[in-house]
N, C-alpha and C positions, 0 to 999 in steps of 0.2 A: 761909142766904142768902149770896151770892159776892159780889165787889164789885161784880161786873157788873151783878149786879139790885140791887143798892146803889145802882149810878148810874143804871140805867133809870126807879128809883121817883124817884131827884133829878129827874132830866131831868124824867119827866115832871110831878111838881108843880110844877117851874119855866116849864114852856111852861102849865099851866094859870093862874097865875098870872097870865103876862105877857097869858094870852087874857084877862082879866079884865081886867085893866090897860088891855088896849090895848078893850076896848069899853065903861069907864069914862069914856075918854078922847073915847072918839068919840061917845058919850050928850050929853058936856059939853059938845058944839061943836068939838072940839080934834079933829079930825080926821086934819089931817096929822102930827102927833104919834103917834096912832093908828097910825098908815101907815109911821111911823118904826120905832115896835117890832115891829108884824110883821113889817116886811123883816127886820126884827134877829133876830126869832124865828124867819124861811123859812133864815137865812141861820147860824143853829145846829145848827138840824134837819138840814140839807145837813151842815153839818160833823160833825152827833155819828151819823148814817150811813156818812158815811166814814168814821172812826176806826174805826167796829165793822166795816167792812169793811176797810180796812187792817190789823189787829190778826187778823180772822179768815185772812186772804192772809198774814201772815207767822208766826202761831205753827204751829209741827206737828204735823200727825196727832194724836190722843190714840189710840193702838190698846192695848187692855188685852187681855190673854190669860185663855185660859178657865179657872174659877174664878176670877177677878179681881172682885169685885162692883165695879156701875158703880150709884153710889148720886147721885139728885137730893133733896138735901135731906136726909129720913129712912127713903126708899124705894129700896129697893136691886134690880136682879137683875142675877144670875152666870149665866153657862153653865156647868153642872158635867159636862156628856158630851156630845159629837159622834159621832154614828153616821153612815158615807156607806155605800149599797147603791147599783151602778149596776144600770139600766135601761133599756129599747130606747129610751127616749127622754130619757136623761140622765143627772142621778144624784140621789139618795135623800136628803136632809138630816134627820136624826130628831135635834131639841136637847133636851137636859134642862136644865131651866132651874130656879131657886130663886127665887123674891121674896121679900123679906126686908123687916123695919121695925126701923130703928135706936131709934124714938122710943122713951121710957120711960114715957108717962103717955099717951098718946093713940092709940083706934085711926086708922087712914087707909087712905086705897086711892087708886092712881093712875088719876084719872078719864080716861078715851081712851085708855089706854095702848094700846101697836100695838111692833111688831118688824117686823124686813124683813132680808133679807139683801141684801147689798149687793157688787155685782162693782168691781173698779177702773175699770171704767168708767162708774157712777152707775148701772146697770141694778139696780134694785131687785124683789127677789123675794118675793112674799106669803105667807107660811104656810096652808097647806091649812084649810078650815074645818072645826072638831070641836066639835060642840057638847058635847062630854061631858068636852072638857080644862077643866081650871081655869082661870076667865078671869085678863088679866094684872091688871085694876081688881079682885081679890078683897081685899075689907077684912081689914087685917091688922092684930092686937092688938097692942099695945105688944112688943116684942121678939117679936114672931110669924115664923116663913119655911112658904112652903108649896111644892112641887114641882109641876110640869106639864112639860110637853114641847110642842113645836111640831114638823111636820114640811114640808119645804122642797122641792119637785120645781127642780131648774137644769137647764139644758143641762152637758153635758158639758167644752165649750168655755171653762168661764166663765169661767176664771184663777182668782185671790183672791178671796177670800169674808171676809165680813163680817157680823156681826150688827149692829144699828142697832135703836137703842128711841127711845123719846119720850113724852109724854103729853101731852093737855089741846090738843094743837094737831096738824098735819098734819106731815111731813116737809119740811123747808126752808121752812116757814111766817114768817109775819109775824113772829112771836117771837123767830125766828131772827136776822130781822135788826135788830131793835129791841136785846136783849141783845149786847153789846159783844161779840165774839169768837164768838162762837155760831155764826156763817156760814158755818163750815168748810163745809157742804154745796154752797154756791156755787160752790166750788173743787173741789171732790168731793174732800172731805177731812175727811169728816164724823168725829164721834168712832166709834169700833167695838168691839166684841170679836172678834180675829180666827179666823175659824173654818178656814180654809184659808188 
């Protein structure tokens, strides 16, 4: 756990609290009282969304290079080989990829997990679907890694290329901007593994 979700779990038992508080308050008769802390509370929420947007808008890029494992928590994956073939209609991305588990006593698997490659310009591109590749949620034993590949069709044109992963949530989602820093994708500055 980061500080980031260190502060997101504070924040949010502090805004659950104050909701209790402030409808304690208003049950008792004490209404504008009530009224006083939720502004109090509308007017934290505003600030502690700025902050994780200020903080996403000024820290940089995180771009890790292939073989670099990009690990959340105890669940890791690396790109360990880039193949490009062109085509009449573009060009060919074939990734080998590893997910790996750091833990030592627990198995785990990353529920939703998803990948995308990603152009400098936010254009996000889906891996082909293969039901016979290893999915990326495969439960993996305590020090476990296992290998799959994903394959990528781009235009030709595309510039920079980027690998982009995630789990449990959508690309640039709610989480995103709840955890402090996390927003890089607003900015199109998401974290990457850079594959071009």
């Amino acid at each position: 756990m980061t500080i980031a979700d260190l502060l997101l779990v504070l924040a949010v038992l502090a805004a659950v609290v104050t909701l209790v508080a402030a409808g304690l308050l208003a049950w008792s008769g004490r209404g504008r009282a009530s009224l006083r802390i939720l502004r109090g509370l509308a007017v934290a929420v505003v600030g502690y969304l700025a902050l994780g947007l200020c903080v996403a808008f000024l820290r940089p890029q995180r771009v890790m290079s292939v073989g670099e494992p990009w690990c959340f928590d105890d669940w890791c994956l690396a790109v360990r080989h880039v193949s490009a073939a062109p085509t009449t209609s573009g060009i060919t991305y074939t990734v080998a990829l590893e997910l790996s588990s750091r833990a030592r006593r627990v198995s785990q698997r990353a529920r939703g997990a998803w990948v995308y490659l990603i152009n400098d310009r936010g254009v996000r591109y889906r891996p082909d679907a293969n039901p016979s590749a290893v999915p990326l949620d495969v439960l993996l034993g305590p020090g476990d890694s296992v290998a799959t590949t994903r394959t990528f069709h781009v235009p030709s044109d595309v510039g920079s290329l980027g690998l982009i992963t995630g789990h449990g949530g959508p690309y640039c989602g709610p989480m995103d901007l709840l955890v402090i820093g996390a927003s890089g994708c607003v900015f199109r500055k998401p974290p990457m593994i850079r594959i071009r």
